[in-house]
N, C-alpha and C positions, 0 to 999 in steps of 0.2 A: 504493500500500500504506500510506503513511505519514500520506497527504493532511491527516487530520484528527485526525492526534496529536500532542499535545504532551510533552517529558519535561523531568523535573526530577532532573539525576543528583546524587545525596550519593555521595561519593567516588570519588573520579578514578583509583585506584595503579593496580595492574595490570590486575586483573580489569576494575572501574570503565573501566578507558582501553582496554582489548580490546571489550569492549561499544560503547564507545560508537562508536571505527574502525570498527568491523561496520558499522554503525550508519551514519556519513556513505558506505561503501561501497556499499553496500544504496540510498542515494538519501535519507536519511532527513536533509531539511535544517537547516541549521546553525542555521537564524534561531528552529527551532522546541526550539530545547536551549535548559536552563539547566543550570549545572556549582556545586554547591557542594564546593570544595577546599580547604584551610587551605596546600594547595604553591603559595606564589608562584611557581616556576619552569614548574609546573605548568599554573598559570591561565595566564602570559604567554605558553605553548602553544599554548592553547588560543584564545588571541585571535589566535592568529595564523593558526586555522582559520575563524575565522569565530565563534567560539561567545562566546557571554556567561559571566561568571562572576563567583563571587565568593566570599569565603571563609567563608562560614556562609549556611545557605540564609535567613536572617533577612536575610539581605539582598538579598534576589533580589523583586526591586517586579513588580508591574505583568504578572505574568506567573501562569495557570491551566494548569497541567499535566493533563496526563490521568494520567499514571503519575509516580510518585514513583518511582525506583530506588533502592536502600539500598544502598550498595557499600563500607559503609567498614566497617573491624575489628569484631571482636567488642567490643572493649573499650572501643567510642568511640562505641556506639549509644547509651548512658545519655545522652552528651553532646550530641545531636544530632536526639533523638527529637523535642524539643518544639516545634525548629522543622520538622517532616513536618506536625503538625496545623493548624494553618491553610491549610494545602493540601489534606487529608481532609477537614478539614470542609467546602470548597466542593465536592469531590465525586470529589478524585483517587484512584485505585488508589495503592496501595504493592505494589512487588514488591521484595522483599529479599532476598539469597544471602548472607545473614549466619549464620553457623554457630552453632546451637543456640539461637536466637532462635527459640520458637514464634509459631503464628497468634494463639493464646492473652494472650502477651504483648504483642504490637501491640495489640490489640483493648483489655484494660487500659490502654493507654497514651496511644489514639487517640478509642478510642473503641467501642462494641459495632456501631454503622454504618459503620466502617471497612470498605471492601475492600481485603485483605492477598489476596497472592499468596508463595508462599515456594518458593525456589525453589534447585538443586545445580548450577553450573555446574561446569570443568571449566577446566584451563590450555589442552589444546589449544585453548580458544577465540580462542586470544592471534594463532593463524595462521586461523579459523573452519574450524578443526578440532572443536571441539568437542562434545559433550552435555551437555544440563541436564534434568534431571528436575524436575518444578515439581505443586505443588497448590493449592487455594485454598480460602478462605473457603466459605460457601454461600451470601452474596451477591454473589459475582461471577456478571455476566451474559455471554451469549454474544459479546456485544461485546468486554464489558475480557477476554475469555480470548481471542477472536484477535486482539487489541493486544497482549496481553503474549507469546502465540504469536509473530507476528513480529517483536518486540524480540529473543526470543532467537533466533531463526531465525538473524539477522544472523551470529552465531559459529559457526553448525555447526543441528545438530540437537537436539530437544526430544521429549521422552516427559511425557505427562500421567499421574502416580499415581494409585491409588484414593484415597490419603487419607494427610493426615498423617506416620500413622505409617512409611509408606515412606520416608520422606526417611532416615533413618537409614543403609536399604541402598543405596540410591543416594549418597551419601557414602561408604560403605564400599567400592563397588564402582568407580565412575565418577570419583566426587570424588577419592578417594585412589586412584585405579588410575594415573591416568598415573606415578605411584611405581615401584608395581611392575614396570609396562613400562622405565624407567628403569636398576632396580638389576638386572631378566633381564640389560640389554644388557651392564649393568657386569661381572656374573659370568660372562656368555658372554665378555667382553674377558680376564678373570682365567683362567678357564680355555684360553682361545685362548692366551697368554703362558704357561701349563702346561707348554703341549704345544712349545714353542722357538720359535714364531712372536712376533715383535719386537712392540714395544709401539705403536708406528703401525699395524700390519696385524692386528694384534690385535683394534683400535680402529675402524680403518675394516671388518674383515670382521664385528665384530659387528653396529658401528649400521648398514650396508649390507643385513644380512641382518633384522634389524627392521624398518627401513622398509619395505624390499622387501616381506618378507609382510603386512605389515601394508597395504600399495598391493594386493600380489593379494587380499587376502581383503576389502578395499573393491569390488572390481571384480569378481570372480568370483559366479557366482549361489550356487556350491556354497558348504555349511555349513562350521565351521571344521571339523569332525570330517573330511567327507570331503575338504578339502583335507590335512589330518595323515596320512590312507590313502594319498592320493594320490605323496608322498613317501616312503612307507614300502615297501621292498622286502622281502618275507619273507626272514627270516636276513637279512637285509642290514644296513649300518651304524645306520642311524635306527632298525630293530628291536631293536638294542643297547641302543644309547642311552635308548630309549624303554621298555626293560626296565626301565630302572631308573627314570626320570623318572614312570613308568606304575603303579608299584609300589602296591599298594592302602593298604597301614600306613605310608608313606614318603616316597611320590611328589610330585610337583607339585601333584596334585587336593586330597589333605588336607591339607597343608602351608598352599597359599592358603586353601582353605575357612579354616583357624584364623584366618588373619591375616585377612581377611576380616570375620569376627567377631568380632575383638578391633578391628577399627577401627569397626565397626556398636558393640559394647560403649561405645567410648569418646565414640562422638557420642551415644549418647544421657546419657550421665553429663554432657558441656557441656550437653545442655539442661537438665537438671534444676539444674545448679548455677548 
């Protein structure tokens, strides 16, 4: 799969160092990484898997990547851009998950013959758990789209957008969803300690029953909708509870939809800004 790719990672922290695990898991050999990271604890890690490094990709010799990875902060790509283009210019792809960084502004920066890929991972990818939503340039060819296909593959699974402007809801949804799966488990713990159960069984019967469904409805063919029937007795307790969660002006559906939209709202205001 990897045979005859080369990558050149900018930034190592979480995302950066989930990726690249995937990555030596998957088969994806050591000799053909380069790592630019400014954390010496970091690098000396990293030498200890095998991989070369160094703290600015300006100093990374002797080495043609096929893919550039952009993994480091929003606020550190100004710093960091200009050593990507002597790598574009021999003919590397850039795939970046940098948040509110357009194709637009690579291409300004690289070059108009740049191939940029841009792309929404996710933290489950940290266990390759995850999903990434990705688009690209219209000079990427069939090649560099199943190269950067199986880089993200390594952490979970990948959706190709129509375009651009999708990355927005995939952010809103994907990107910031492992959140909201999060603060459910937190409010199902606050309400379980409600009701007199202790703050350990509180704790284990919520993230218990999260996982849990979240394994069934990985594994089951049926949709979330009829696995939610499937638990539901007429009159019965979950038809209660689901009265109210279900509620059209109140419920769970509108409530997310907003937050939803306000986090779609705010990734596009980081691009423009």
């Amino acid at each position: 799969m990897f045979e005859n790719t080369s990558l050149l990672l900018i930034g190592c922290g979480k995302m950066g160092g989930s990726i690249l695990n995937g990555l030596l898991k998957k088969g994806f050999s050591a000799k053909n990484i380069r790592v630019a990271e400014p954390n010496e604890t970091v690098r000396t890690n990293l030498a200890q898997k095998g991989i070369v490094s160094a703290a600015d990709a300006s100093q990374i010799k002797d080495f043609e990547p096929n893919i550039v990875f952009l993994a480091v902060k929003p606020f550190l790509i100004e710093q960091v851009i200009d050593g990507v283009k002597p790598f574009t210019d021999k003919g590397a792809a850039v795939l970046s998950i940098i948040a509110g960084r357009q194709i637009g502004w690579f291409k300004e920066k690289l070059g108009e013959n740049a191939v940029v890929f841009r792309a929404m991972p996710n933290t489950p990818a940290a266990i390759g758990k995850g999903i990434t939503g990705v688009t690209s340039c219209a000079l990427a060819n069939e090649e560099q789209k199943q190269t950067v296909q199986a880089v993200l593959n390594s952490c979970g699974e990948v959706v190709w957008l129509d375009g651009e402007n999708q990355i927005d809801a995939v952010t809103a949804v994907s990107g910031s969803g492992p959140a909201y799966v999060f603060y459910l488990t937190e409010a199902l713990t606050q309400a379980a300690k409600a009701l007199g159960l202790s703050d350990e069984n509180a704790e284990k019967l919520a993230k218990a029953t999260v996982i849990g469904s979240a394994g069934l409805m990985a594994e089951s063919p049926e949709t979330p909708a009829i696995l939610r029937q499937n638990v539901t007795t007429p009159n019965g307790t979950t038809a209660a509870a689901l009265e109210i969660l279900m509620n059209p002006q109140t419920g769970f559906e509108p409530l997310l939809t907003q937050a939803v939209k306000a986090a779609e709202k705010r990734s596009k205001e980081l691009a423009k800004a």
